[in-house]
C-alpha positions as CSV (number, residue, x, y, z in Angstrom):
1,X,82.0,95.6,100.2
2,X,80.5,94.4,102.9
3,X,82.6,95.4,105.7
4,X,82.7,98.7,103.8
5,X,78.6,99.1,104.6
6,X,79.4,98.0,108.1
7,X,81.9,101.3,108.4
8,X,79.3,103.7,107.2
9,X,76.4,102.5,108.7
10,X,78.5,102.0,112.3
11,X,80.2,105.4,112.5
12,X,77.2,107.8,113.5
13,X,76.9,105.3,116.4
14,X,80.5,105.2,117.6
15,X,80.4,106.6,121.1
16,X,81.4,105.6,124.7
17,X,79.1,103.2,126.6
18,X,76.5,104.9,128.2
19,X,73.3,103.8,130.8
20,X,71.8,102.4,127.2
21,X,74.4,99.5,127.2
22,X,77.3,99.3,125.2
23,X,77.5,100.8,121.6
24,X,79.4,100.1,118.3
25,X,82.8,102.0,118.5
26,X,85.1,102.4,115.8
27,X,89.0,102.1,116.3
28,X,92.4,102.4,114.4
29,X,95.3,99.5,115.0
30,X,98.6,100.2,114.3
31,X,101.2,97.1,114.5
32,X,104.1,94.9,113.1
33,X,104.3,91.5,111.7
34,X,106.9,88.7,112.2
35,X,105.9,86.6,108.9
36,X,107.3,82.9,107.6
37,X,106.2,80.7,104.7
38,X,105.8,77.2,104.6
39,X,107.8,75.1,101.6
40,X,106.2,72.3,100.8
41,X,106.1,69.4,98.4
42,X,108.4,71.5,96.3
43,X,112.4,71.6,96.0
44,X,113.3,75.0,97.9
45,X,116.4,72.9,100.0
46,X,116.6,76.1,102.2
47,X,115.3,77.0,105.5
48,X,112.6,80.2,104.9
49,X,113.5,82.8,107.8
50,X,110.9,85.0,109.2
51,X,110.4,88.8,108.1
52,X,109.1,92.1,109.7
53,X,106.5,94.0,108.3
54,X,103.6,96.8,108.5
55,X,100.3,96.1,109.8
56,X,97.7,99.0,109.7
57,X,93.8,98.2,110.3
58,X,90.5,100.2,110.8
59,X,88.3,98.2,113.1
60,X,84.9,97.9,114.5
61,X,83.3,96.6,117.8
62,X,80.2,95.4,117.7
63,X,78.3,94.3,120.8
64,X,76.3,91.2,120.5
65,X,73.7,91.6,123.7
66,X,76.1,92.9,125.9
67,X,79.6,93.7,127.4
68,X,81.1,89.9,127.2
69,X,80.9,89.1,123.3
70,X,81.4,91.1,120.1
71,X,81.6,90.9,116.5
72,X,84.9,92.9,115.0
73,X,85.1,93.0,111.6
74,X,88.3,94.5,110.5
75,X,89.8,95.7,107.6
76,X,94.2,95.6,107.1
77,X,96.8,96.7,105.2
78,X,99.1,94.1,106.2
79,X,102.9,92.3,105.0
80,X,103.7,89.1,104.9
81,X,106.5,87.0,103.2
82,X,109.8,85.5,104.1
83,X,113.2,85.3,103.9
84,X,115.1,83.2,101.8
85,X,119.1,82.7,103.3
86,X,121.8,81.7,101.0
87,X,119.7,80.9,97.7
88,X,121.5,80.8,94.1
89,X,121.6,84.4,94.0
90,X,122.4,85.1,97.7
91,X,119.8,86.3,100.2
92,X,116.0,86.8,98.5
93,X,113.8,88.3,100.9
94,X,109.7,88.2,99.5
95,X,107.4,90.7,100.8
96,X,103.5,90.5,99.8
97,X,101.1,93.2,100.4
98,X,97.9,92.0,101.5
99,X,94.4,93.7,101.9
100,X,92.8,91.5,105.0
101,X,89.1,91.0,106.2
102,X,89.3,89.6,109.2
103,X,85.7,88.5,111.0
104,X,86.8,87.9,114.7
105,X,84.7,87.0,117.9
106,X,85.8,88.6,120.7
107,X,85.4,87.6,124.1
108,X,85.7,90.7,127.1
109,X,86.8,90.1,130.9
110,X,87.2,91.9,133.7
111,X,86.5,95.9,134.1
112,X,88.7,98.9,134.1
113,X,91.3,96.8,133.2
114,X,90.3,94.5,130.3
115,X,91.4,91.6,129.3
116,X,89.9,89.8,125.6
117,X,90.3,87.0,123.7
118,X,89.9,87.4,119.9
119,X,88.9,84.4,117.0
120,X,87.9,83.8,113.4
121,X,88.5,83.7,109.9
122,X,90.3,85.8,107.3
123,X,90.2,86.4,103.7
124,X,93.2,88.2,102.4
125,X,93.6,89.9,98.6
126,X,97.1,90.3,97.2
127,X,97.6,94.1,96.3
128,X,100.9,93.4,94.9
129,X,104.8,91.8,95.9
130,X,107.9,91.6,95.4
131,X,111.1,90.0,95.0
132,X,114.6,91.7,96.3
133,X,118.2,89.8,96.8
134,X,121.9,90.7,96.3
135,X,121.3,90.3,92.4
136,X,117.9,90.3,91.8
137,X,114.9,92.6,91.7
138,X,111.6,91.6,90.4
139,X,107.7,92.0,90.9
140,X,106.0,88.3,91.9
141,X,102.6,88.7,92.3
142,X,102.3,86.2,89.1
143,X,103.7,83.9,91.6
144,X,100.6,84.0,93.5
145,X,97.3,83.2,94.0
146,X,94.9,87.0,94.8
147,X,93.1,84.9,97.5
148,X,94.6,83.8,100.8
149,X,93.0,82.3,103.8
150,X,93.6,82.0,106.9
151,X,92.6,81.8,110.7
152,X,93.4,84.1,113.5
153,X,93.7,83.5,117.4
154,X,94.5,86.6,119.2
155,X,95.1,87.8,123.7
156,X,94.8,91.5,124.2
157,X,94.3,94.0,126.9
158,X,92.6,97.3,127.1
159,X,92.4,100.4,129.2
160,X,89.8,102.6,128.1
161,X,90.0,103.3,124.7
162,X,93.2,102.2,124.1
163,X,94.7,98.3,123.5
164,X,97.2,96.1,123.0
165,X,97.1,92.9,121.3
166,X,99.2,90.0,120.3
167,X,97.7,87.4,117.4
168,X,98.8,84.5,115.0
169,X,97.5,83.7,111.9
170,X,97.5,80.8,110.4
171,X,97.3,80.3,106.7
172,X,94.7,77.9,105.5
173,X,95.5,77.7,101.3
174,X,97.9,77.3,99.4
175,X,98.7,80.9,97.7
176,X,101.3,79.0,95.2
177,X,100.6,79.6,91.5
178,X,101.3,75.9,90.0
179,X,102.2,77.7,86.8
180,X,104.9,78.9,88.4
181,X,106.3,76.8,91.6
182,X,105.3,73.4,92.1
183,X,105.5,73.9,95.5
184,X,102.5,74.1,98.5
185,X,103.2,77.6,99.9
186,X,101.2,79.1,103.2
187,X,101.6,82.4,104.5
188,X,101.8,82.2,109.1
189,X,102.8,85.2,110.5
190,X,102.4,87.0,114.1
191,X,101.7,90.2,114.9
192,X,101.4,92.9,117.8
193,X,99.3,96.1,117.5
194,X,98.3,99.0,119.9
195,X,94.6,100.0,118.6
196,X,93.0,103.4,119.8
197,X,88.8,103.4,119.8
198,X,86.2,106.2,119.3
């Protein structure tokens, strides 16, 4: 909700910067993810391989006194999961569909070309997952906890309203439902997006 109030109350002053100083802008980031999961304390005996997924975001920039440092909230669709090689029932790859809330800091260098440094904290909501290997087919989002968090570290670079950015995150609970697996399971994933601003 609250990054939701952010959105309307930030678009009417999306605009370029002008001799008033720089403004709130609103962008769009569209991206992959390369995603793993970490096994632990449990009795998977197999390696988890990484997965690729779909990463789409609306974002805002919000100056904090100037040019060098900014608030940007953001708000994803994003996929995580992993891949399971040569389980019981052959190759199980899980994909989880997340609604993200990123808070990030962002530190800004340089001038036409821009460089910027991105860091903070995310909470993620699972939407919904699944389960799909050479003999099995199956909906998992019992399997997991809704709430996931997890930090984010990000190096981008910008030419005027457009920008590229690379970013890990780093999960910080354990989404495992006990009820389930026994096992302590963390979402990490990186990803790479090209983001447009207004």
């Amino acid at each position: 909700m609250g990054l939701a109030f952010l959105l309307v109350v930030g678009i009417p002053a999306v605009q370029a910067q002008d001799d008033m100083g720089p403004k709130t802008q609103l962008g769009i980031r569209g991206g992959v993810t390369i995603s793993n999961q970490n096994f632990e304390d449990g009795h998977l005996d197999e390696d988890p391989e990484s997965k690729f997924g779909m990463d789409l975001a609306l974002l805002l920039k919000i100056p904090l006194g100037g040019e060098f440092l900014e608030l940007q909230p953001e708000l994803h669709w994003m996929q995580k999961g992993t891949v399971i090689k040569d389980a019981m029932n052959g190759d199980i790859t899980a994909t989880l569909n997340y609604l993200e809330l990123p808070v990030l800091l962002r530190l800004n260098f340089g001038g036409g070309l821009k460089l910027f440094g991105l860091a903070g904290v995310s909470a993620g909501y699972l939407l919904g997952g699944d389960l799909d290997g050479d003999s099995v087919t199956e909906d998992i989002k019992d399997v997991y906890e809704d709430l996931d968090f997890s930090g984010h570290v990000g190096v981008g670079i910008g030419l005027g309203p457009i920008e590229v950015d690379v970013r890990y995150n780093a999960g910080l609970s354990d989404i495992s439902n006990a009820d389930f697996n026994p096992s302590k399971i963390t979402n990490n994933s990186w990803g790479a997006g090209v983001s447009l601003f207004f």
